[in-house]
N, C-alpha and C positions, 0 to 999 in steps of 0.2 A: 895431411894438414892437421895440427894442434886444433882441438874443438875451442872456440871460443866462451870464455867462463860465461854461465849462464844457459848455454846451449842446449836444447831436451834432446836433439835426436839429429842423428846423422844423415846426411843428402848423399842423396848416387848423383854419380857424376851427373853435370850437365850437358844435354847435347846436343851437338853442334848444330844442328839442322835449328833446334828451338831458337838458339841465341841468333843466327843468322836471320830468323824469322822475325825475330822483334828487333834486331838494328833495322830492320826493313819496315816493322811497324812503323818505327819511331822516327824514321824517315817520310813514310807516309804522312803521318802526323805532323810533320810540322810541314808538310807540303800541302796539307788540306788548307783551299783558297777563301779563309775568312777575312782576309786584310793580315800583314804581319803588322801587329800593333806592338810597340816597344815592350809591354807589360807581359806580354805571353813568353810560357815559357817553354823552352828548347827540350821539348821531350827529348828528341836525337842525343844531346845533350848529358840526360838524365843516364839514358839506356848506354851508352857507349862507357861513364865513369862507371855505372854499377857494373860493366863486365869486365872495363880493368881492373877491376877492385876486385872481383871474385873470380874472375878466368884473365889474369895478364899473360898469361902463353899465346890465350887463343885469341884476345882481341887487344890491340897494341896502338901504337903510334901510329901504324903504316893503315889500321884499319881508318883510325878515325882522321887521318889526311883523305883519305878517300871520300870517305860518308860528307867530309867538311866542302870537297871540290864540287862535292852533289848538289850539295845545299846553297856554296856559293853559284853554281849553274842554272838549279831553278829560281833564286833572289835576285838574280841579273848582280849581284854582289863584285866588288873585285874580285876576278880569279885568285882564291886564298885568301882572303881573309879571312874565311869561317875555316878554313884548310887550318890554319897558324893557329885559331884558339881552339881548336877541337884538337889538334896536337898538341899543345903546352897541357889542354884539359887531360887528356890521355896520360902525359907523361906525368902530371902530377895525382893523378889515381894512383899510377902503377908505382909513385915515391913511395904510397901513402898504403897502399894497402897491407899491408902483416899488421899495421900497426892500428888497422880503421876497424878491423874484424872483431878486435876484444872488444869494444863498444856496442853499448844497446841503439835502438834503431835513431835515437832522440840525440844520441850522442852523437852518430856517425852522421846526422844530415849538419850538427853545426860544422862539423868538419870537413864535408865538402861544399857550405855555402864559399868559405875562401874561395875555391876553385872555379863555381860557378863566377863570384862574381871577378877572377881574373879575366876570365874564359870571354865574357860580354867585354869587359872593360877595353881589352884586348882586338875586339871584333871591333867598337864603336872607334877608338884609336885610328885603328888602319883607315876606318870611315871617314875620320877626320880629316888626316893627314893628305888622303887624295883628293879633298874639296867637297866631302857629304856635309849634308845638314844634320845638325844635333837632333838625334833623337825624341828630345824631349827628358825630362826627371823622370816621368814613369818607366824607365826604363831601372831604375835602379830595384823593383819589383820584380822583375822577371827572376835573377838567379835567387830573391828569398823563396819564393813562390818554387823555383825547382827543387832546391833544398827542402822543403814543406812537401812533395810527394816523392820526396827521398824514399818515405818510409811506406808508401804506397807502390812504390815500382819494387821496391825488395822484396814484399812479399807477394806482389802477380807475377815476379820473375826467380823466383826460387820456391814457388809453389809446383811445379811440375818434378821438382829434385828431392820432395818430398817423401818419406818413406812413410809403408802401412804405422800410424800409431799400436798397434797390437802386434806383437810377437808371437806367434806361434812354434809349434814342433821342425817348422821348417826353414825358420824367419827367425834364427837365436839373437838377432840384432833388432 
């Protein structure tokens, strides 16, 4: 991979076990039983664009239909609804990333706030259509709010891909 301009230092690969560990967090997380208040925002969400973004080999469309039928099973949700915008989400990371990488971190969240708020728009839609009740307007807060720890989930999740800042005799990189 071309280092994105700006970039100090090269990541070892990511692995696999980690990235499975936090779709799992990030699952966790929006399973923890606070109330789902419209305004919260979709950790699962955040962690599944930031992997197609930086691993689309390894976590795809077919992941995040999965992780979306989970989410629709613990929300009592229609079966697929959150399936449908966690896949459109997926598949527009995976448009978007060679080109989302040159960007600083401030850059890349305006650029997946679009996606977060298809991603919802999309979820509430289907909610409509079967006979849900509107959310409420606080709901248009949740994808800015995901976008806003964009730059916080990129760097607790490519902090582990991190290489020693000091080269040594052994370590010419």
């Amino acid at each position: 991979m071309i280092m994105p301009r700006g970039a100090s230092q090269l990541l070892l690969p990511a692995n696999p076990l980690f990235i499975a560990f936090s779709l799992v967090v990030g699952l966790l997380v929006d399973m923890v039983p606070v109330g789902r208040q419209p305004w919260m925002p979709d950790v699962l969400a955040i962690v599944l664009v930031f992997w197609n973004v930086h691993q689309p080999r390894r976590v795809g469309v077919g992941w995040a239909f999965v992780f979306g039928l989970m989410i629709d099973v613990h929300h009592g949700a229609l079966l697929g609804q959150h399936a449908l915008a966690y896949s459109l989400l997926a598949f527009g990371a995976v448009a978007l990333h060679r080109r989302l990488l040159w960007f600083s971190l401030g850059a890349q969240a305006l650029h997946v706030l679009p996606l977060f708020v298809l991603a919802t728009a999309i979820a509430v839609i289907v909610r409509l259509i079967v006979g849900g009740m509107w959310p409420g307007w606080s709901l248009v807060l949740a994808p800015v709010l995901q976008a806003a720890l964009w730059p916080i989930a990129a760097a607790l999740l490519l902090a582990p891909q991190r290489r020693a800042p000091d080269p040594d005799a052994h370590r010419p990189l």
